[in-house]
C-alpha positions in Angstrom: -10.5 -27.9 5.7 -12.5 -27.4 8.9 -15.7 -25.9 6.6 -15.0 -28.7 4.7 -15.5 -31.4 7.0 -18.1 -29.5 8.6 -20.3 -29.6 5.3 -20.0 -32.8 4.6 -20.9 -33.8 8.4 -24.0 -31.3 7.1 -24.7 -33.5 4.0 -24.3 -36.5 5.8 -26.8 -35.8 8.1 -29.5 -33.4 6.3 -29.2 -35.1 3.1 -27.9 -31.7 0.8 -25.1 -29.3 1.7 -25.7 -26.0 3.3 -26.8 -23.0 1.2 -25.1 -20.3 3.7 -22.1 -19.8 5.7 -25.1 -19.3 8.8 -26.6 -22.8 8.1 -23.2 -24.1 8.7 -22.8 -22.3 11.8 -26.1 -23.2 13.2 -25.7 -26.8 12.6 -21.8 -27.1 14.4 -23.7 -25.5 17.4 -26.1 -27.9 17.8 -24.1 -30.5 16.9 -20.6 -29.9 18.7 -19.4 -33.2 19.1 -19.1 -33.9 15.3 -18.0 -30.4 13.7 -16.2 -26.7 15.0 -15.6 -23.9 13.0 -13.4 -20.9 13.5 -15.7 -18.3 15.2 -14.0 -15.5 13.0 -15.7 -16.9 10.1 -19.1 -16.2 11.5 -20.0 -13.2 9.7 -18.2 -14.5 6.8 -15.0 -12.6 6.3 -11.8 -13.2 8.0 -8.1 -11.9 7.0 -8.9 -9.9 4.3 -11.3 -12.6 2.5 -14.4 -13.5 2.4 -16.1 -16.7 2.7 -18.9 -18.0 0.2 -20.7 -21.8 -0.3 -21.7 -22.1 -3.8 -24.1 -24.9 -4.9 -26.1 -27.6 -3.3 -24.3 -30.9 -4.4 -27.3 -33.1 -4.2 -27.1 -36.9 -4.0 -23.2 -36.0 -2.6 -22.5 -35.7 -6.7 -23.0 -31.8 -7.3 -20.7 -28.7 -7.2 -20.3 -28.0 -4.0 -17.9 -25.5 -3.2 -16.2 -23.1 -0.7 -15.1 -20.4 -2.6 -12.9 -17.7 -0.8 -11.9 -14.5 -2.6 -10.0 -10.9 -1.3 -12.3 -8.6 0.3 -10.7 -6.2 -1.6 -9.3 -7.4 -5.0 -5.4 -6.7 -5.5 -4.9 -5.3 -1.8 -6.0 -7.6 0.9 -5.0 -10.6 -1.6 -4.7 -11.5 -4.9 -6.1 -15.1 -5.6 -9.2 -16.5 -5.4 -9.5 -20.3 -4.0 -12.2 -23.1 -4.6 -12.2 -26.2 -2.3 -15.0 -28.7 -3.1 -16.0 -31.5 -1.1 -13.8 -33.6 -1.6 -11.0 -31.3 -0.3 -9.5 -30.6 -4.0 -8.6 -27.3 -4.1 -7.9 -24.7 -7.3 -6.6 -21.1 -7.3 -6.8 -18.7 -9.9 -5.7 -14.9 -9.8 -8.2 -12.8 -8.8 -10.0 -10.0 -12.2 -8.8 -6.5 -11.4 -6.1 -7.0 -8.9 -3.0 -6.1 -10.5 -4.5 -2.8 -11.6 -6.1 -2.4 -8.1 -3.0 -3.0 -6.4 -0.9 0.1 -8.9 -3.8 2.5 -7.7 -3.1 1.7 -3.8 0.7 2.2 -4.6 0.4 5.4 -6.3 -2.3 6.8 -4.0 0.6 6.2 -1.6 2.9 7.6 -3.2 1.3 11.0 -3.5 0.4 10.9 0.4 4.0 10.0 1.4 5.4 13.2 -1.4 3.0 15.2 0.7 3.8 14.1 4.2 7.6 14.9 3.0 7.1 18.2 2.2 5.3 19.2 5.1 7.8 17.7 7.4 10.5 19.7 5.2 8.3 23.1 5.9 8.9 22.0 9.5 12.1 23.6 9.0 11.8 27.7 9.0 15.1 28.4 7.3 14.6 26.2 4.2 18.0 24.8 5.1 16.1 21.1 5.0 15.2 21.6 1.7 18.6 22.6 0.3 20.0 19.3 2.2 17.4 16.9 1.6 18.7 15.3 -1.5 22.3 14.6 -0.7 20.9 13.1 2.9 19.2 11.2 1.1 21.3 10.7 -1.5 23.5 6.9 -2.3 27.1 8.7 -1.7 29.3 6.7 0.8 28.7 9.5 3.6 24.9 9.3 3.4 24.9 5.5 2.7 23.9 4.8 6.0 20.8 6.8 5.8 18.2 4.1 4.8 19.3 1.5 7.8 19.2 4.3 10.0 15.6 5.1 9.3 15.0 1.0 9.1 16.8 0.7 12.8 14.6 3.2 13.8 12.0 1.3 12.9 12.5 -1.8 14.1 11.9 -1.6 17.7 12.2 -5.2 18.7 15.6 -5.0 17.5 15.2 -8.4 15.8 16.3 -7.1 12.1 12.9 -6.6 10.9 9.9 -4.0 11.1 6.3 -5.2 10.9 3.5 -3.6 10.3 2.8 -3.0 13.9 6.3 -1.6 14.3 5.4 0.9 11.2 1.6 1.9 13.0 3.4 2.3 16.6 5.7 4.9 15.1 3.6 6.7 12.9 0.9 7.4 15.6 3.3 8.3 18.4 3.7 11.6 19.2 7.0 12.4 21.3 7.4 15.9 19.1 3.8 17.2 18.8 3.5 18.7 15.6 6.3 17.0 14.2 4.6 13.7 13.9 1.3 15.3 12.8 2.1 14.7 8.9 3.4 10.6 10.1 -0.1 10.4 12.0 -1.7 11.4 8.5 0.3 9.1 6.8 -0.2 6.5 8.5 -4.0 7.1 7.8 -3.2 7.2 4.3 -1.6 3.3 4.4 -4.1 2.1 6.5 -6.9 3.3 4.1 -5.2 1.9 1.0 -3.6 -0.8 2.0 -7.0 -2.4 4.2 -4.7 -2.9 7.2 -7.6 -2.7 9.6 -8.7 -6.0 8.6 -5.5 -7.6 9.9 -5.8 -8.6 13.9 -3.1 -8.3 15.9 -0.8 -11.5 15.3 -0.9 -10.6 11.8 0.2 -7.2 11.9 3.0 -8.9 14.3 3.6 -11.9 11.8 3.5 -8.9 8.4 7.3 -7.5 8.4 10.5 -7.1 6.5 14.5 -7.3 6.7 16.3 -4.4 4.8 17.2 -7.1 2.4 13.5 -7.2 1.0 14.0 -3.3 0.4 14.5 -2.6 -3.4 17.6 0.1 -3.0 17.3 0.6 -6.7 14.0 2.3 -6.9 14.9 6.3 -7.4 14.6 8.6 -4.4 11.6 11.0 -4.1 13.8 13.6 -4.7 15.4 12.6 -7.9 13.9 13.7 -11.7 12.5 9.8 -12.3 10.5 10.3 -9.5 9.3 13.5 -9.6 8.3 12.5 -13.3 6.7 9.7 -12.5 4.7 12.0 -9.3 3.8 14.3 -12.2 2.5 11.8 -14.3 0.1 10.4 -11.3 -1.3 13.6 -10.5 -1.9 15.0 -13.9 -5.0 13.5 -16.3 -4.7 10.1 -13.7 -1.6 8.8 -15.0 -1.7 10.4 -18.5 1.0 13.2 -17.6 1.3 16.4 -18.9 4.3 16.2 -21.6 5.7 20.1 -21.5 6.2 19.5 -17.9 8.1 15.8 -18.8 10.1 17.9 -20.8 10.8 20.3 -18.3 11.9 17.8 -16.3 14.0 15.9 -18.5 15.8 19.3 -19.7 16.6 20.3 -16.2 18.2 16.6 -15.4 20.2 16.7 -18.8 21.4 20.3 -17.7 22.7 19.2 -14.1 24.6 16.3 -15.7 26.3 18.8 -17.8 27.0 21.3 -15.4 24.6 23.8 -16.8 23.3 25.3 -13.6 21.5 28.1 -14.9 19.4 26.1 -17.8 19.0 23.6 -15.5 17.1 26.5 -12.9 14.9 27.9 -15.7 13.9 24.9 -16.6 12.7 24.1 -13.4 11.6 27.5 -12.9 9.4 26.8 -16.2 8.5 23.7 -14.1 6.8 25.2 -11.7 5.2 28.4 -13.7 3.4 25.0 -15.6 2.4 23.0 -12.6 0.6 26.5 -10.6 -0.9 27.1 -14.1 -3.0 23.8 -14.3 -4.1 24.5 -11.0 -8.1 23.6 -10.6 -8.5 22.3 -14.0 -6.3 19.5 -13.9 -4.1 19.3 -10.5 -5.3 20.3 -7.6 -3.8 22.6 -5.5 -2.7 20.4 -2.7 -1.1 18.0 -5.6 0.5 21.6 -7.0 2.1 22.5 -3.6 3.5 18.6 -3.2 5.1 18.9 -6.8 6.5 22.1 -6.9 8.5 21.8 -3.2 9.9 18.4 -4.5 11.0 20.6 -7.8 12.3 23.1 -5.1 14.9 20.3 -3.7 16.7 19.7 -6.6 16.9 23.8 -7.0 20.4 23.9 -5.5 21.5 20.3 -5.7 
């Protein structure tokens, strides 16, 4: 509302509105006893949007508007807003977001599989591995496992992490090489997600309660997953079908007890994924897929 008073103040005085976010500026400075504006909006951009004045609105009677739109569409919002001068404002969701917001997802995705499996390699004897999936697994011992890694989390101790929390603990480095994979990570989100355009307070403000968590979304180390990883990686999105069925013919073999089909068709798995290296997966992606097919070996 401030830019809106402001422009009209403009009008009022210099007889049209301004045609820049600068001509607004200048004008509050050298008149400071009849407008202020935020200085973050200076160059334009603040939060994740950015700031536009469209039209002139001549004779007070013309389209004047504010528009403000995400900086990036789908990540640092998702709905574009128009305020004209009379204060009315409109919304509408902004083109491309909901696709751009699936690519950030999935991009993060593959660079938390990744940061997995190198912490897993952490472990010499391979006995992390073996162990990961029950861990992580939904069985009354290992329940507790996802509000142990959320307590961890939350610092403050207040019931919720925000994305501060999150940075703090991804960048610390109490182990050395341990954390190098988290510090990665943490590179990856930050990259995706835009969070460098949030300034401190909002990083604080940004957090969740486990009850936001969505506890029926399948574990990385479960066949839905790991399909759905596969599908990502190969032909971007498109999937590679013999390796689907792979998949799908080593899950229905653990639920029937068939331990042997259900490790050669893993095995067959594996042989597929290293086959398609450099053509259509790349080797990193290769590595990532076939050490989360290597959990559910002897699980």
């Amino acid at each position: 509302m401030a830019m809106i008073a402001a422009s009209n103040e403009y009008f009022r005085r210099m007889g049209s509105y301004p045609n820049s976010i600068s001509d607004l500026f200048q004008f509050c400075s050298a008149n400071p006893g009849s407008c202020s504006l935020d200085p973050r909006l200076a160059s334009g951009k603040v939060g994740g949007y950015v700031y536009m004045l469209n039209g002139t609105g001549v004779g007070g009677t013309g389209a004047y508007q504010i528009e403000s739109e995400p900086e990036v569409a789908g990540i640092t919002g998702s709905v574009t807003l128009t305020m004209d001068q009379t204060g009315t404002i409109t919304s509408m969701a902004t083109p491309g977001s909901d696709a751009a917001r699936q690519r950030a997802f999935d991009n993060i995705l593959v660079s938390g599989a990744k940061t997995v499996v190198d912490l897993l390699a952490l472990d010499s004897t391979g006995a992390a591995t073996d162990q990961v999936r029950a861990y992580t697994g939904a069985s009354t011992i290992n329940a507790g496992t996802l509000t142990s890694a959320f307590a961890t989390l939350d610092t403050s101790r207040d019931g919720r992490v925000s994305v501060n929390e999150c940075s703090t603990f991804l960048t610390s480095d109490p182990a050395g090489p341990t954390f190098l994979p988290l510090k990665a990570f943490n590179y990856a989100l930050t990259r995706e997600l835009r969070l460098d355009t949030l300034d401190a307070q909002a990083g604080q403000d940004i957090m969740v309660a486990t009850g936001d968590l969505d506890i029926t979304q399948p574990s990385l180390f479960s066949y839905d997953e790991l399909q759905y990883l596969t599908r990502i990686v190969f032909n971007g999105g498109a999937g590679d079908d013999t390796l689907a069925a792979n998949l799908q013919s080593a899950e229905d073999a653990e639920a029937s007890g068939n331990l042997n089909r259900k490790a050669k068709a893993l095995k067959q798995y594996r042989k597929r994924v290293k086959s398609l290296i450099g053509t259509s997966v790349t080797r990193t992606n290769s590595n990532t897929l076939i050490a989360l097919s290597n959990c559910l070996v002897s699980s």
